[in-house]
C-alpha positions as CSV (number, residue, x, y, z in Angstrom):
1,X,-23.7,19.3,-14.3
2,X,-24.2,15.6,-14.8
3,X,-25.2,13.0,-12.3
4,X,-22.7,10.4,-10.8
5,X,-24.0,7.1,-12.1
6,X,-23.6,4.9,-9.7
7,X,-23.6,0.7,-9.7
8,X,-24.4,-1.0,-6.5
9,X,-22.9,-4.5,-5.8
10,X,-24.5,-6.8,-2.8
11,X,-24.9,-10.5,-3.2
12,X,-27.7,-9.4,-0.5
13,X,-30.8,-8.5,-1.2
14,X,-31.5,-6.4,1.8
15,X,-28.6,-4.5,2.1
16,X,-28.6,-4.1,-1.7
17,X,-31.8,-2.1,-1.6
18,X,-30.8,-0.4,1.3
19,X,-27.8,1.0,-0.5
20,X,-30.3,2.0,-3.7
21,X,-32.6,3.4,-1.5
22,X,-30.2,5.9,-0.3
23,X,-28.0,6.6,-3.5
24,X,-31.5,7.8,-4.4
25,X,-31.7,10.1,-1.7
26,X,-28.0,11.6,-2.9
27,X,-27.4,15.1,-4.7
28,X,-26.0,14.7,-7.7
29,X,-26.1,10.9,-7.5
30,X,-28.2,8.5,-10.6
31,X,-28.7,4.9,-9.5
32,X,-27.9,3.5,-13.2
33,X,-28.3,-0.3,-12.1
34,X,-27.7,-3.3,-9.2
35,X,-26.0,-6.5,-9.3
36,X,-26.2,-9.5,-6.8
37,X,-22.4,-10.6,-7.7
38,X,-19.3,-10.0,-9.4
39,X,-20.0,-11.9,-12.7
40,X,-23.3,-10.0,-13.0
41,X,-21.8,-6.5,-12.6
42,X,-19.0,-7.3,-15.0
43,X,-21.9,-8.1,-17.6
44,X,-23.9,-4.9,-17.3
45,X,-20.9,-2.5,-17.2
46,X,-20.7,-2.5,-20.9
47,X,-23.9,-1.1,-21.4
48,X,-24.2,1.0,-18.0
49,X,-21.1,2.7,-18.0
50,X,-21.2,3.4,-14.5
51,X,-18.9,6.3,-13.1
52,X,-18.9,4.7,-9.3
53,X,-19.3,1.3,-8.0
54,X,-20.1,0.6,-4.4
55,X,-19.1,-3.0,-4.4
56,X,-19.6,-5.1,-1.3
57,X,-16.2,-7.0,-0.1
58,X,-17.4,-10.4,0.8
59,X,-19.6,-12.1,-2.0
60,X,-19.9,-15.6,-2.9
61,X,-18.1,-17.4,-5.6
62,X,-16.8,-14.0,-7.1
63,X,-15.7,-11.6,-4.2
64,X,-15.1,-8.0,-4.2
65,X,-11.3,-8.3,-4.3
66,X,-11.4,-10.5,-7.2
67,X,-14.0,-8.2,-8.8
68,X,-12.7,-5.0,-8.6
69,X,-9.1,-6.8,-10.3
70,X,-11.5,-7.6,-13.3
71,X,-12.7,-4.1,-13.5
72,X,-9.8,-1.8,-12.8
73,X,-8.4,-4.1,-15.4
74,X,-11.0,-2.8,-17.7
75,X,-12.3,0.0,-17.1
76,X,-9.8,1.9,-15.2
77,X,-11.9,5.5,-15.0
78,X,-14.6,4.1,-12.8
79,X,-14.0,4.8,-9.1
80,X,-14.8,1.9,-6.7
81,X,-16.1,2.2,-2.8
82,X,-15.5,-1.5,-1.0
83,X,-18.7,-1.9,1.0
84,X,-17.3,-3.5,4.1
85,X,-18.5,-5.6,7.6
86,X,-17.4,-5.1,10.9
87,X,-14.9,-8.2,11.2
88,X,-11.0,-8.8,11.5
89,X,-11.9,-10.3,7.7
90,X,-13.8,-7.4,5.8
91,X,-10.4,-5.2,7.7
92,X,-8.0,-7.2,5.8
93,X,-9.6,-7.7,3.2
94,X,-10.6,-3.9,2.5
95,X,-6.8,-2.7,3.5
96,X,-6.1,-5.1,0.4
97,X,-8.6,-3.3,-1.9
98,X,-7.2,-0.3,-0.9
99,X,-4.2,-1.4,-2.1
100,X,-5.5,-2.4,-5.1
101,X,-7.2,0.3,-6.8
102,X,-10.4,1.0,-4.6
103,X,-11.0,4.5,-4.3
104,X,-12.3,4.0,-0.9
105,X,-14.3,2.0,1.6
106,X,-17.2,2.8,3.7
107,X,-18.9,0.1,6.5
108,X,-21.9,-1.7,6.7
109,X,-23.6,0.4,9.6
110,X,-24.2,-1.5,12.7
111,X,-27.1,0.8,14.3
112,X,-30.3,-0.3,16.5
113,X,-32.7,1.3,14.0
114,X,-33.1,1.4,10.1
115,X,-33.3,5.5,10.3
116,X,-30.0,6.1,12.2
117,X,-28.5,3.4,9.8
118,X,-29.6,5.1,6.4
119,X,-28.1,8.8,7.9
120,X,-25.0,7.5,8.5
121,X,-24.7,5.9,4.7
122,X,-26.4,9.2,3.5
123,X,-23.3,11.1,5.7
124,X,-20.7,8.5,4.0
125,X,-21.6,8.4,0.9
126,X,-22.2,12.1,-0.3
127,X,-18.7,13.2,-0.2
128,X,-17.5,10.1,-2.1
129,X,-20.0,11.1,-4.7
130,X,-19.0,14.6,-4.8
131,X,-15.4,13.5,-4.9
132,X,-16.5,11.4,-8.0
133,X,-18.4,13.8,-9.2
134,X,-15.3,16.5,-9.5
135,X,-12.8,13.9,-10.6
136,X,-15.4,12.8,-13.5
137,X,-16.8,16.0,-14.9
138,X,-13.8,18.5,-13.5
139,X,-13.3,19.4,-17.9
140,X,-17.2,20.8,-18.0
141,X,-17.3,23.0,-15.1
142,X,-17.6,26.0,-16.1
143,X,-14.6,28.4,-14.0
144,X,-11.3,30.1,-13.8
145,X,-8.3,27.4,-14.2
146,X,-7.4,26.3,-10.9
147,X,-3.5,26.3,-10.9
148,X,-2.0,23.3,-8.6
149,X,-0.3,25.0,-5.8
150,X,3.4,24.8,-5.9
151,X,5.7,22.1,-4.3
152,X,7.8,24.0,-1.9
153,X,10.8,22.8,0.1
154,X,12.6,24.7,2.5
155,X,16.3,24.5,3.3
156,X,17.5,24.8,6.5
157,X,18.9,28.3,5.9
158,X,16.1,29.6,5.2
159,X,13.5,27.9,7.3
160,X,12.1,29.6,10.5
161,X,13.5,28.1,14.2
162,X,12.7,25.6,15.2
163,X,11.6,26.1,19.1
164,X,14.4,23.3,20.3
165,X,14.2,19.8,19.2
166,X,11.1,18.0,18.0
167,X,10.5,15.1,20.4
168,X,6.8,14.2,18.8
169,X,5.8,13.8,15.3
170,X,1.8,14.2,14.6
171,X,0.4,13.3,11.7
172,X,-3.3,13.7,10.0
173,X,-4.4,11.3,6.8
174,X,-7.8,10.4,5.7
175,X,-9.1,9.3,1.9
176,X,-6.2,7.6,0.5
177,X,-4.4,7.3,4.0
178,X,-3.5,3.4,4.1
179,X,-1.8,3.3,0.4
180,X,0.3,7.1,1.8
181,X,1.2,5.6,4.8
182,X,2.6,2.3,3.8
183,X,4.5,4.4,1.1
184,X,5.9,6.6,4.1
185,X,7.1,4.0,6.3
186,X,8.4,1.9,3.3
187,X,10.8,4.9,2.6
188,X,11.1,5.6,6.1
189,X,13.9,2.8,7.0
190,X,15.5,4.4,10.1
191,X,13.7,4.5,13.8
192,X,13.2,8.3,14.8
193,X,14.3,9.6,18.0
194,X,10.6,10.3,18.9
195,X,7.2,9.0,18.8
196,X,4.7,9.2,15.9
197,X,1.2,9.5,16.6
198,X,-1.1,9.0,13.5
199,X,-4.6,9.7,13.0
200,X,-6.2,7.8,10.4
201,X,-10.1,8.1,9.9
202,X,-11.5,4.8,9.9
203,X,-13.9,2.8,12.3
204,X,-12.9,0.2,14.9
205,X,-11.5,-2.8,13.4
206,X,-9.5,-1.4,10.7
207,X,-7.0,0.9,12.4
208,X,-5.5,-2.6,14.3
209,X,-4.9,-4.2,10.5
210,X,-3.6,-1.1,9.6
211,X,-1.1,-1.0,12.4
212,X,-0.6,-4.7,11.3
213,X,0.1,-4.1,7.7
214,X,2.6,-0.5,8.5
215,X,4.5,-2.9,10.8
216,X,5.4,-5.4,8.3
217,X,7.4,-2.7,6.7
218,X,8.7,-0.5,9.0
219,X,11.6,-0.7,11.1
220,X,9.8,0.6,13.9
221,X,6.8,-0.5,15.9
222,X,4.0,0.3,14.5
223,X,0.6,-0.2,17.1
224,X,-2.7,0.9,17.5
225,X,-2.8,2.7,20.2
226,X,-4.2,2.1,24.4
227,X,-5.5,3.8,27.0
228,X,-2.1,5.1,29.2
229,X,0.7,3.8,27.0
230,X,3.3,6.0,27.9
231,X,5.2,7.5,24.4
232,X,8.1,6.0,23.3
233,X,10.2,7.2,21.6
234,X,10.6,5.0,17.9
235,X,7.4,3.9,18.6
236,X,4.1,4.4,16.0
237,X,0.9,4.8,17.7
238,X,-2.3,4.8,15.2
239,X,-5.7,6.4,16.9
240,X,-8.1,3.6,17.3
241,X,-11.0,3.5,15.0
242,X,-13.9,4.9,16.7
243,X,-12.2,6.6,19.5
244,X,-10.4,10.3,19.8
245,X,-7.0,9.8,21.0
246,X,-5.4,12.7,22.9
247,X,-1.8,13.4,24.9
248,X,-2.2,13.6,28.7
249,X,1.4,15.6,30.5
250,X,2.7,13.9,33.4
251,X,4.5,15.5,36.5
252,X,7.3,13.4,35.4
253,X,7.1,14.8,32.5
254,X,6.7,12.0,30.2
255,X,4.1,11.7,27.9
256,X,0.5,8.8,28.1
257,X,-2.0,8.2,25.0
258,X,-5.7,9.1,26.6
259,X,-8.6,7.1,24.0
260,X,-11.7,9.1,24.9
261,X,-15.2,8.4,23.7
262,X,-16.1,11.4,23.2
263,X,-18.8,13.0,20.2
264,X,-17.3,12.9,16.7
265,X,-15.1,16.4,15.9
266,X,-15.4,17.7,11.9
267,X,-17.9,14.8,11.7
268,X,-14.8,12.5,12.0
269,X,-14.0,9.9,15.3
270,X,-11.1,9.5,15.5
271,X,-10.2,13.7,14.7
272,X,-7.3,15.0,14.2
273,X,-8.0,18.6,16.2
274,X,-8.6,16.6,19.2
275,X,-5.3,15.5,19.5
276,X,-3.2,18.6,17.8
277,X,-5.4,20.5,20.7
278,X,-4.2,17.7,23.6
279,X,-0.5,18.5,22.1
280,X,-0.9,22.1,22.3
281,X,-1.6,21.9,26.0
282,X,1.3,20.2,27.2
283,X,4.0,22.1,28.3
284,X,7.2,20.2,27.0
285,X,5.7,18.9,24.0
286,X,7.8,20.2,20.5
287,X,5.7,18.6,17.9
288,X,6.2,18.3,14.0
289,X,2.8,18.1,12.9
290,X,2.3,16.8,9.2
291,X,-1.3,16.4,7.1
292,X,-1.5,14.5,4.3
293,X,-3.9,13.4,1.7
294,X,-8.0,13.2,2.6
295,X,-11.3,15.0,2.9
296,X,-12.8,17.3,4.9
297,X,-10.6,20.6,7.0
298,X,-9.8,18.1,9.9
299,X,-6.8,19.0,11.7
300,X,-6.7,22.9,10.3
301,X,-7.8,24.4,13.5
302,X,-5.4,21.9,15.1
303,X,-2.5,22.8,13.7
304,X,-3.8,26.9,14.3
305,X,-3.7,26.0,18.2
306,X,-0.3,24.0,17.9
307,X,1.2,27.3,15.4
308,X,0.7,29.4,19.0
309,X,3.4,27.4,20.2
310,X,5.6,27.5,17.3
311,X,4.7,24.0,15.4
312,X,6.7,23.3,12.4
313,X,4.1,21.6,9.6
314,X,4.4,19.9,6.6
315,X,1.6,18.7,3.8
316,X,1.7,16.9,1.3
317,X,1.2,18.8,-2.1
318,X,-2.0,18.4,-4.6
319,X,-0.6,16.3,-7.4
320,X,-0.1,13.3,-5.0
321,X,-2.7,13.8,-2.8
322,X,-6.0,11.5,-3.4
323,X,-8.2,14.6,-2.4
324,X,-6.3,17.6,-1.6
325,X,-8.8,18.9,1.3
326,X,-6.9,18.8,4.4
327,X,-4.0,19.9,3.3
328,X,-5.6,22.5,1.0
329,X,-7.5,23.5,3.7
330,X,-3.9,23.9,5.9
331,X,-2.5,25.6,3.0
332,X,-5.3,28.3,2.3
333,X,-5.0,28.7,6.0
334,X,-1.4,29.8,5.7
335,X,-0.2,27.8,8.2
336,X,1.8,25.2,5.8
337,X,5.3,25.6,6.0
338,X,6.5,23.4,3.7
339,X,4.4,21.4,0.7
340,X,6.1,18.1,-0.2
341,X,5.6,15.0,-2.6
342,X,4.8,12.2,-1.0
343,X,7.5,10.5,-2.0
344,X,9.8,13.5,-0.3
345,X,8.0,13.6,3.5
346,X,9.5,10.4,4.9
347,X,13.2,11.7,4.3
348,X,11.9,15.2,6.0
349,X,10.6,13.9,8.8
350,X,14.3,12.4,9.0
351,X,16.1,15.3,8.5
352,X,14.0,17.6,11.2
353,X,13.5,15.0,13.8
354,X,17.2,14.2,13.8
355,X,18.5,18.0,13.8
């Protein structure tokens, strides 16, 4: 199979051959050319035609926002990573490119040594590429035709018992999380009678704009999350980027948020197994658990541990999925009950939580 040609975008030299260095060092990756800004990358596209852009957010006179407008406007095909700082800024900014088109983002590694800072890009980038990779060449490989799995809904007749009312709703989300979510809670105009608890993998910074941004839509309150807050019900709670985020049971029998620092689970900090596995511990928890779009099998061996205790779980289906691995992985699991549109899991969540 072909290479990924790839297009890296820094107005900084350093960082810019940092970035070539290690597309280099990528399988199935082609560095096919670098630009110091916006205007320059728009010239060489013509003649490069890149399949993916890593293009960093905050650039002089042309930024990244502006730039990727001018290319999605384009050349629509090519798949864009935002290249992003650790500041309140590059956060809002990047939830914007999100918004707009970007495929993804990864950050600008804040490490002590050049080494530790080139294996985290290496461990970033190579399943972006790969995801590229399968999205841009998926009509030459060479197998049996992979037939989307099915939307199925469940009505109430037929769907197993529930083990008394949910009082927790869980949810898992990684690549295309931030545009899924703000489509959730836009349809999602009523405040549930339980907490939500959302894990979202990003790094710290982020997940507080995210909160942010889902609040400005949502009738509930939507927050990242602290240490002890006790669980409310109405109330959003994100994981903190950076941090696991787990369920602690008290005597009283209510409910506190625990942010651990703990190692990185599935390669992923915040994970969602960490906290399905809290859930499944505490004795009068009765969560709905629900995985949506993103990489990796995060959350599957969660949601095996919360099926113990009779879990009732949703995903979202393939066809409006960004990458279709975490719930795919749920799904060839067998532990999906129900496979929904995107557009149908908000009014779900409504109808279960309420019953």
């Amino acid at each position: 199979m072909e290479n990924v040609k790839i297009m890296v975008v820094d107005d900084t030299i350093t960082y810019r051959q940092i970035l070539s260095n290690v597309v280099e060092t990528l399988d199935g990756a082609e560095l096919a050319a670098t630009a110091s800004s916006g205007k320059t990358a728009l010239m060489k596209i013509p003649s490069i035609k890149p399949h993916l852009i890593f293009l960093d957010i905050m650039m002089p006179e042309m930024d990244g926002i502006e730039t990727l407008h001018a290319i999605k406007k384009d050349y629509p095909m090519i798949q864009i990573v935002m290249v992003s700082g650790f500041d309140l800024e590059n956060a809002k900014a990047t939830l914007q490119s999100l918004e707009d088109g970007a495929l993804d983002f990864i950050p600008k590694p804040v490490v002590e040594n050049m080494e530790a800072g080139i294996r985290q890009l290496q461990t970033s980038l190579q399943p972006l590429v790969d995801l590229v990779r399968s999205k841009v060449f998926k009509d030459l490989k060479i197998s049996p035709v992979i037939i989307p799995k099915p939307v199925i809904e469940i009505t109430k007749a037929e769907r197993k018992k529930l083990e008394g009312p949910i009082n927790l709703v869980l949810i898992g989300i990684s690549t295309g999380g931030p545009n899924a979510l703000h489509k959730l809670f836009e349809l999602m105009q009523t405040r549930l009678t339980c907490p939500v608890m959302i894990v979202q993998h990003m790094p710290p910074m982020f997940t507080k704009s995210l909160a942010e941004r889902l609040n400005s839509v949502s009738p509930m309150e939507i927050i990242e999350a602290e240490n002890e807050d006790i669980l409310t019900e109405g109330r959003v709670y994100i994981a903190p980027g950076g941090k696991h985020m787990v369920v602690r049971g008290k005597t009283d029998g209510s409910m506190r948020i625990g942010i651990t620092d703990a190692p990185p689970v599935n390669h992923c900090k915040p994970a969602v197994d960490v906290l399905f596995r809290s859930v499944a511990g505490i004795k009068n928890a009765n969560p709905l658990s629900v995985i949506m779009t993103g990489m990796g099998r995060d959350g599957t061996e969660g949601i095996k541990t919360l099926r113990r205790k009779g879990t009732y779980c949703l995903i979202q289906d393939e066809k409006t999925s960004v990458v279709w691995g975490m719930p795919g992985s749920v799904y060839e699991a067998d532990c999906a009950d129900e496979i929904l549109p995107l557009e149908k899991i908000a009014d779900r969540i409504i109808q279960l939580t309420s019953e």
